[in-house]
Structure formats: C-alpha cells, structure tokens
C-alpha positions in Angstrom: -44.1 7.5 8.4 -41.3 4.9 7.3 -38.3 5.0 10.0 -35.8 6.2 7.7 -38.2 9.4 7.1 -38.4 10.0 10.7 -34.8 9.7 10.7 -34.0 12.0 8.5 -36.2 14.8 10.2 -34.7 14.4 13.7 -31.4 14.8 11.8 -32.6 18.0 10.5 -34.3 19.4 13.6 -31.1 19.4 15.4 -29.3 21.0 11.9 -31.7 23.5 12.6 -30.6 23.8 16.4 -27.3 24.2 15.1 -28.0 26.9 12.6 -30.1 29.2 15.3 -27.3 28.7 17.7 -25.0 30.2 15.5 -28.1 33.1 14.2 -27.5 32.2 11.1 -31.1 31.4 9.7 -31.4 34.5 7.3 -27.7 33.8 5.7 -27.2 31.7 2.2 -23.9 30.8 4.1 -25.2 29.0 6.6 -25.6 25.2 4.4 -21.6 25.8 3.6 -21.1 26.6 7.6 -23.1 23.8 8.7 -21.5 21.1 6.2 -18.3 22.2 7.1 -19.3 21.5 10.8 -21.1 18.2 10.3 -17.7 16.9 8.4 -14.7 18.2 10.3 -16.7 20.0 13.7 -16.6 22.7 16.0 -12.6 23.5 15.0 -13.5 24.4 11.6 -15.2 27.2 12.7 -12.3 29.1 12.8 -12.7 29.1 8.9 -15.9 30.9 8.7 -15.3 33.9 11.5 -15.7 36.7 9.6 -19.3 35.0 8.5 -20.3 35.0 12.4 -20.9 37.7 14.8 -18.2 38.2 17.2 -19.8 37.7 20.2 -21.5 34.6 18.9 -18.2 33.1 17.5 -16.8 33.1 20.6 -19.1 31.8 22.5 -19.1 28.5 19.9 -15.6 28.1 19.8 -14.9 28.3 23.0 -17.7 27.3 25.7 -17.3 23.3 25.4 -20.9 23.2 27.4 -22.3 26.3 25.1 -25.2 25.9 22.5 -23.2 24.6 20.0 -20.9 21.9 21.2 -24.4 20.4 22.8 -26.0 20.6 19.3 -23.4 19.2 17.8 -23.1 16.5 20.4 -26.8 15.5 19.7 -26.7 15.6 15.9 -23.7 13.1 16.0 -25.1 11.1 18.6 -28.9 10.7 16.9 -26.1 9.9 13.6 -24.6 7.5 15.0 -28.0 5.5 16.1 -30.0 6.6 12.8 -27.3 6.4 9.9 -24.6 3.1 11.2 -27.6 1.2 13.8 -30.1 1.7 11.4 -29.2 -2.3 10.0 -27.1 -2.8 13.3 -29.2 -3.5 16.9 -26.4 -4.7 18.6 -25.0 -1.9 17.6 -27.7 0.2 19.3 -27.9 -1.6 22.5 -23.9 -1.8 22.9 -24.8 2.5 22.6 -27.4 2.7 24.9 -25.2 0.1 27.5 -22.1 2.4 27.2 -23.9 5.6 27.4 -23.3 6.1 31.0 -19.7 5.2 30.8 -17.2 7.7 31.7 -15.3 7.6 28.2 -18.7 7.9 26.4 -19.1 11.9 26.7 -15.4 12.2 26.1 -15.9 10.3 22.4 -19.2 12.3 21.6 -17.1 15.5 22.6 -14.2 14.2 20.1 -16.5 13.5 17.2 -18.1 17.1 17.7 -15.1 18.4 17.9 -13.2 17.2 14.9 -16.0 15.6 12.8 -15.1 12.4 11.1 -11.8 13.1 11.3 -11.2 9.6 13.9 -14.2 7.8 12.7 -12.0 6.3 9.6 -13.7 4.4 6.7 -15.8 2.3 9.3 -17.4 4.9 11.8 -19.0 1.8 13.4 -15.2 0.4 14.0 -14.1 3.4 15.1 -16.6 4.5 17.2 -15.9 0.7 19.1 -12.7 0.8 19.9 -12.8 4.3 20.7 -15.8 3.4 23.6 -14.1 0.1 24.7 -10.7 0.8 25.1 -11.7 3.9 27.5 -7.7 5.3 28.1 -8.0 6.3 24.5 -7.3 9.9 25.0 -6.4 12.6 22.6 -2.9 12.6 23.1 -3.0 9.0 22.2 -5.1 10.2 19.1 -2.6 12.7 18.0 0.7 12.9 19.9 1.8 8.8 19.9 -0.3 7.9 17.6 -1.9 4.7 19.4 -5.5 4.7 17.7 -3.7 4.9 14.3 -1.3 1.9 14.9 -4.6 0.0 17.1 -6.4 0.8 13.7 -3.7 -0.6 11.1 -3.3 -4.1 13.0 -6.5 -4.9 13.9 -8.0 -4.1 10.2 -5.4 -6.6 9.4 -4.7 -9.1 11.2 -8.0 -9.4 13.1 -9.7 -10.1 16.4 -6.8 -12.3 17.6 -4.2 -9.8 17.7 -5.4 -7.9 20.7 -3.9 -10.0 23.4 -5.5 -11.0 27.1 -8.6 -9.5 25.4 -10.3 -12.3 27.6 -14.3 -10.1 28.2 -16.6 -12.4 25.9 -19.3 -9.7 26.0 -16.7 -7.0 24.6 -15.2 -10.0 22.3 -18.5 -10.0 20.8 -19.2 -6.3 20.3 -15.6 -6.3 18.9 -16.3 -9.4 16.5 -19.3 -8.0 15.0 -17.7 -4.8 14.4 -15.3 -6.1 12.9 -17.4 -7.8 10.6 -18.9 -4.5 9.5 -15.3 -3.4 8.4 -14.2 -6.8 6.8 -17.6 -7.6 4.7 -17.5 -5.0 2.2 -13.7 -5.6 1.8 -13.7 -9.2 1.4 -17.0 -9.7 -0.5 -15.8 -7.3 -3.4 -12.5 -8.7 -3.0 -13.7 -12.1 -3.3 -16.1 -11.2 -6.3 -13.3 -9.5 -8.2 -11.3 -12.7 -8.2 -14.6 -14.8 -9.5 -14.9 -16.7 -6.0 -18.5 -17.9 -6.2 -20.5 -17.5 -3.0 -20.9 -21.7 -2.8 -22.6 -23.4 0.5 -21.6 -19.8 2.5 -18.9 -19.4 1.5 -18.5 -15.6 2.1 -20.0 -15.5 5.7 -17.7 -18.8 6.9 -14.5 -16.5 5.0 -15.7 -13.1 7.2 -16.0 -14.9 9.9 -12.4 -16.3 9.9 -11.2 -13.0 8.5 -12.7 -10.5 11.0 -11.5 -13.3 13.8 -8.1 -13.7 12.1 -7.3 -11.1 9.8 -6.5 -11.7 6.2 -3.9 -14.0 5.4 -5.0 -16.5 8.3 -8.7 -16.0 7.4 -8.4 -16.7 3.7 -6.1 -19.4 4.7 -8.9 -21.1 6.6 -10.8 -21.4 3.7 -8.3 -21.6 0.7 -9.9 -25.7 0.2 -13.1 -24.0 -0.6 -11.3 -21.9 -3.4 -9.8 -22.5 -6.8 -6.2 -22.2 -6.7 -5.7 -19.4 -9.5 -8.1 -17.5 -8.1 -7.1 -17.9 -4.2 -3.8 -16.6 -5.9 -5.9 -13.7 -6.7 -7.2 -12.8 -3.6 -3.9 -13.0 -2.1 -2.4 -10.2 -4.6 -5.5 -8.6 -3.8 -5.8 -8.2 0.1 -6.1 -4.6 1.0 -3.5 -3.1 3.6 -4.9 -1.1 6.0 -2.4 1.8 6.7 1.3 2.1 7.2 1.7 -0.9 8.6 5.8 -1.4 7.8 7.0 -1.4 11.3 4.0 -3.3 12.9 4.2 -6.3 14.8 0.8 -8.7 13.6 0.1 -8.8 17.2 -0.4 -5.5 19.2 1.6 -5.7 22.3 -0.7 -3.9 25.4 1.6 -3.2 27.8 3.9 -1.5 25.2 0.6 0.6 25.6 -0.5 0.5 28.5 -1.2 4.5 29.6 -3.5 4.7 26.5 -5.4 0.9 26.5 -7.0 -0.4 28.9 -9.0 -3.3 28.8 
C-alpha cells in the first residue's frame, strides 16, 4: 500500500481507540464529538456532557493517564510524524531524538489537551520551539504570554533574534523550521509582486529570510530584484502578530523562568 494510505489508517485506528474509550460506537454523535476533540482536545469535552455517560465523562475529563488522554496522546503524536514529517525527515528524527526528553510528554499532553490551539499556522514551528525551549510551561503559554511574544519575533525577524542561541545542532533544527514557516509566505509573496524565480532566487531569499527575518532577508537580496517590485514586496511583508511593543531581538534573560536554552 502507498505510505500515505497506511497513514491514513493508523490515524483512524487510534480515532477508533478514541471513539470506544468514550462507548460511543453506536451514536451518530460521535464524528461531531471526535472532531471537536481532534481540533481543540480533551477540554472541549465539557461541551458534549450530556452526550456521554456520567461515569465515562468523568473518567475522560479528569484521569490525565485514563483511556482517553493516552488516545489522544497517540493520535497527535502518529499526526505529527504522518501529516507535518511526511515531506520532513529531519523533522522525524529531531522527534524520535527528543522523545525521551523530559519536556516531550509535557507538549504531547498540551496538544491533547487543547488541540491546535498552540500549534499556530505552522504546527511544525510550533511544535519546535515548544520541544527546544523546554521551561515553556503553561503559565508561560497563557498567563505572561511568552510563547505568543517568542512566536511574533521570531516569525519576523528570524533566526538571529534569539540571542546566545550558540547549539549548532538546535540552530539547525530551528533553521529548517523556520524555513517551513517562511517558504510559503515569501514564495506567494514574492510571486504576487511578479519576482521571477531566476538562478534561485527564492531558496537564496528563504534562506536569508528564515536566518534574518523579513526586512534584513529581502534586503540581502534586493540586487537580484527590480526596484518597483522590491517596493512591492516591501508593502507586502506579512506581520506576524501584535508585534507594537516588541523589541526585533528577544531579550532571554528578560525571560529567563520560561526559556531555557
């Protein structure tokens, strides 16, 4: 069978874990409940209590080592190999390396938790930082807000603004990605504004981008580029968040009980 068809049924096997650990197998409910789950997790349960069995609902939204929290931990884990490391191997060895790391459980738990609530519009990204910088707790996901403000600066301004980020083999895992969350950006962005993909053009800009950010990357390759339409791309950039009151590098120790590197 093709990989992406094998794929696709070990996904569903563990959808079907989920729906028997909830008895829910004989209930036209049960694709609404089990959406709702695989989008914002376990705490959206609370919506669909009067669907579930009393004993059975509290059992799932309460015992964080009970059937469904270790269902739920397995269909986003196989996700996160089958559906963002499918085009990505070092995506699924940086996985497999971290996967006896302390913070690793703690993220899976997160994600089964609350869904894709953290994983942004780059679950790859996301899923990254969340594993590398391990302090990432979720009072620094909710309370002061540190993965939101770690998220705004780096989708703009790049690689380089982590400071004293000095492990090449993290470096790495962080460049590339990065480069997942930059290409699609900055090759529709570069399209738009009729930049023609000349001698590489697009991989030499993703590669200063996703080391630099946007106005330094673009910069580095602005001789490459027509002037009118390097104006373009300028008016163009995308801004990632609230990013008002954000310094274009991210200070650590202003962080220091949530990162650490």
């Amino acid at each position: 069978k093709p990989d992406n068809v094998v794929d696709d049924e070990v996904l569903k096997l563990v959808k079907d874990e989920i729906i028997r650990a909830l008895d829910l197998e004989e209930y036209e409910i049960k694709d609404t409940i089990i959406n709702d789950l695989l989008k914002n997790g376990r705490q959206s349960l609370s919506k669909h209590e009067q669907h579930l069995l009393p004993d059975i609902y509290e059992a799932a939204i309460n015992e964080n080592h009970g059937k469904l929290m270790k269902s739920l931990k397995k269909y986003f884990e196989q996700q996160w190999a089958v559906k963002y490391g499918s085009s990505n191997q070092w995506f699924i060895l940086f996985l497999k390396e971290y996967k006896d790391v302390v913070n690793y459980d703690s993220v899976l738990k997160r994600t089964a938790e609350y869904g894709t609530k953290y994983l942004k519009d780059c679950p790859i990204l996301s899923i990254v930082l969340q594993l590398l910088f391990e302090d990432i707790d979720d009072t620094c996901m909710d309370e002061i807000n540190v993965f939101n403000d770690l998220w705004c600066v780096i989708t703009n301004n790049g690689l380089k603004c982590i400071e004293n980020f000095s492990d090449n083999k993290r470096r790495s895992v962080l460049l590339k990605a990065l480069r997942e969350y930059y290409r699609p950006r900055l090759f529709e962005l570069l399209e738009k504004s009729q930049v023609k993909d000349k001698d590489n053009l697009y991989e030499l800009a993703l590669d200063n981008v996703a080391e630099y950010g946007w106005l330094q990357g673009l910069q580095a390759v602005r001789k490459r580029i027509i002037p009118i339409f390097f104006e373009t791309l300028l008016k163009n950039i995308p801004v990632s968040g609230d990013t008002t009151e954000k310094p274009g590098k991210l200070d650590l120790i202003e962080y220091r009980s949530c990162l650490s590197l």
